[in-house]
N, C-alpha and C positions, 0 to 999 in steps of 0.2 A: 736877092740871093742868087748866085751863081749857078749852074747847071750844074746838077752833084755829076761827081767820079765814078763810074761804078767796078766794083771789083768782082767777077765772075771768078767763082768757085766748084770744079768739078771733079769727081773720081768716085770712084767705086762707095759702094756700101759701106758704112762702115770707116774710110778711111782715112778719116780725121776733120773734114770738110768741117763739121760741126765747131769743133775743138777750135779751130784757126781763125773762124769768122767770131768765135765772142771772146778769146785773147786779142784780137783787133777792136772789137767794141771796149771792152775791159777798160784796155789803154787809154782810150779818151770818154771815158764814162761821162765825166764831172762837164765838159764841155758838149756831151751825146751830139758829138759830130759822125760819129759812124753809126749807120742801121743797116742790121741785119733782116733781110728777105729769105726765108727757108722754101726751096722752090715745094714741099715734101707737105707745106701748107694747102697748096695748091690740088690735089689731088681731086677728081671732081667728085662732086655730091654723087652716092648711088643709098639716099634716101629713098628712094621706090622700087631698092632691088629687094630680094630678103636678102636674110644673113646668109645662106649657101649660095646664093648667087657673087654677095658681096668677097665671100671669102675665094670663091674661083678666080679675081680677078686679078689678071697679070700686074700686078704691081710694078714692077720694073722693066715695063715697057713704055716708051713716050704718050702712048695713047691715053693713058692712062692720068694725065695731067692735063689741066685747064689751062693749056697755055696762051690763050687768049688775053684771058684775064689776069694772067701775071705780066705777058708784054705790056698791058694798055696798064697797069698800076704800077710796074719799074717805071714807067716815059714817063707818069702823072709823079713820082717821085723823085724824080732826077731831074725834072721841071721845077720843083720846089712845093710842090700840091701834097696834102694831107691824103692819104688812101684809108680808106677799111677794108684791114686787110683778113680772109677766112683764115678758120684753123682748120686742124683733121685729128678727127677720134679715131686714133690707132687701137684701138678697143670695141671699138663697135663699126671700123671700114668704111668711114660715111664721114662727109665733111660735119665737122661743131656748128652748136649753135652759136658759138664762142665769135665774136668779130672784134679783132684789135683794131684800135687808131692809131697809126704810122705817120710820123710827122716827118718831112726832108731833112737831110743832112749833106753836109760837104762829101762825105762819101758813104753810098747802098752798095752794101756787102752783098750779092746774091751765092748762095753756094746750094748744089743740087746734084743731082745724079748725071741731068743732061744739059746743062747750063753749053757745055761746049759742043755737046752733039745737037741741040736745034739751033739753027742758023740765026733764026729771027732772033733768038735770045744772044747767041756770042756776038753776033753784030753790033748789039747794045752795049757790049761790055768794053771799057777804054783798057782793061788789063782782065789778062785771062791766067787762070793757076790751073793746073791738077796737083791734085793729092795723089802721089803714085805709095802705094802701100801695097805687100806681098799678099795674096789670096786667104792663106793661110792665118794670119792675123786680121782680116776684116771677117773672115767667117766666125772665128773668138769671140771678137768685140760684139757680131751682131746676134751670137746668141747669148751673153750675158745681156746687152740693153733690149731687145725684146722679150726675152722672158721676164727679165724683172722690170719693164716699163711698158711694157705694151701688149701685158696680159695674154705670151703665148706660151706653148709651150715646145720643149725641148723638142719633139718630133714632128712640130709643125714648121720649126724655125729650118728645118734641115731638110725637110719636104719642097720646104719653097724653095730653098737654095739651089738644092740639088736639079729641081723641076723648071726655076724658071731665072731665079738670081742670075746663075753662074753664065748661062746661055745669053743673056740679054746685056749682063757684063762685058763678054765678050762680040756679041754684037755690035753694041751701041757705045758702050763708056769707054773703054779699052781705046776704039778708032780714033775717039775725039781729041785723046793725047795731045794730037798733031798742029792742034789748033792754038795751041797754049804757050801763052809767051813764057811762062815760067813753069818748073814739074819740081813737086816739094814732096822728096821723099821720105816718109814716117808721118806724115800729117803734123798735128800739132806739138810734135815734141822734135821737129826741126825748128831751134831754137835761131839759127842764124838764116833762117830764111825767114822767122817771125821777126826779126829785128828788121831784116830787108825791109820788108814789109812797110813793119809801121814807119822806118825811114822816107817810105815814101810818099804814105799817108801825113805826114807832119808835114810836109814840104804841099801836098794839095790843101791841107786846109790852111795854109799860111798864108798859101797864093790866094784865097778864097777871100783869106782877113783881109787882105792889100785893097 
């Protein structure tokens, strides 16, 4: 097997990053040439905090991910190697006991918050996206999908935002912009950036066939 593609995918909370990497898996289900990496997996274990310690933690800061352990199992995947890959219990702030096996494909979807702002991750990636979506619509999005999927609630979603979201946004996600070969504005219902897309992907795994 070939050295897989990898497609880095980054932007803001919320801004469709989710939506665009499994409308690209979707497309080649039947052949499962495309795998998705959610860097949001990653997040480290704070099994030995308690839960007020767990719940203080800046989330949306880089610190706050094992990035270690996602560079050495992207390279172990994009090599053609099997990973086990962790999950995260957004309901209890603490990595799962949960470990999937992640098999190689022609092309690893990575999409994540800072996929473009840490270096050692964009440097890995052969194509760089953001997802540029208006503030105003990923704050929407992100308190309908955590309060009905990851058991919060309405004053805690708007606590974080307001306390650490928006600042780190602007910090870290926003700058990375700069780095991205391509900027897909509306996330996954940019219909003709999704066609781009998998036009391109059809043409890497052809090459792969050859």
């Amino acid at each position: 097997m070939k050295k897989s593609i990898i497609i880095g995918i980054a932007g803001g909370s919320a801004s469709g990053k989710t939506s665009i990497a499994q409308q690209l898996k979707a497309a080649y289900a039947e052949s499962k040439s495309v795998v998705i990496l959610r860097q949001d997996d990653y997040y480290k274990d704070q099994a030995d905090k308690t839960m007020e310690e767990r719940i203080q933690t800046n989330y949306d800061h880089p610190f706050a991910f094992d990035h270690d352990l996602l560079i050495k199992q992207l390279k172990e995947l994009s090599e053609g190697r099997q990973i086990a890959k962790p999950t995260y219990d957004f309901v209890h702030h603490t990595r799962s006991e949960v470990i999937e096996e992640v098999a190689p494909g022609d092309v690893v979807v990575l999409e994540g918050l800072f996929v473009l702002a840490e270096e050692a991750l964009r440097e890995l990636c052969d194509i760089k996206i953001f997802v540029d979506t208006d503030a105003d619509i990923r704050l929407i999005r992100r308190l309908v999908r955590d309060v009905k999927k990851r058991g919060r609630t309405l004053e805690s979603v708007v606590d974080q935002y307001t306390s650490t979201v928006r600042d780190m946004h602007n910090q870290f996600v926003e700058p990375s912009k700069r780095y991205a070969d391509i900027i897909i504005p509306e996330g996954g219902h940019n219909h003709v950036a999704i066609d781009l897309l998998l036009t391109k992907i059809s043409s890497i795994i052809h090459q792969n066939v050859l």
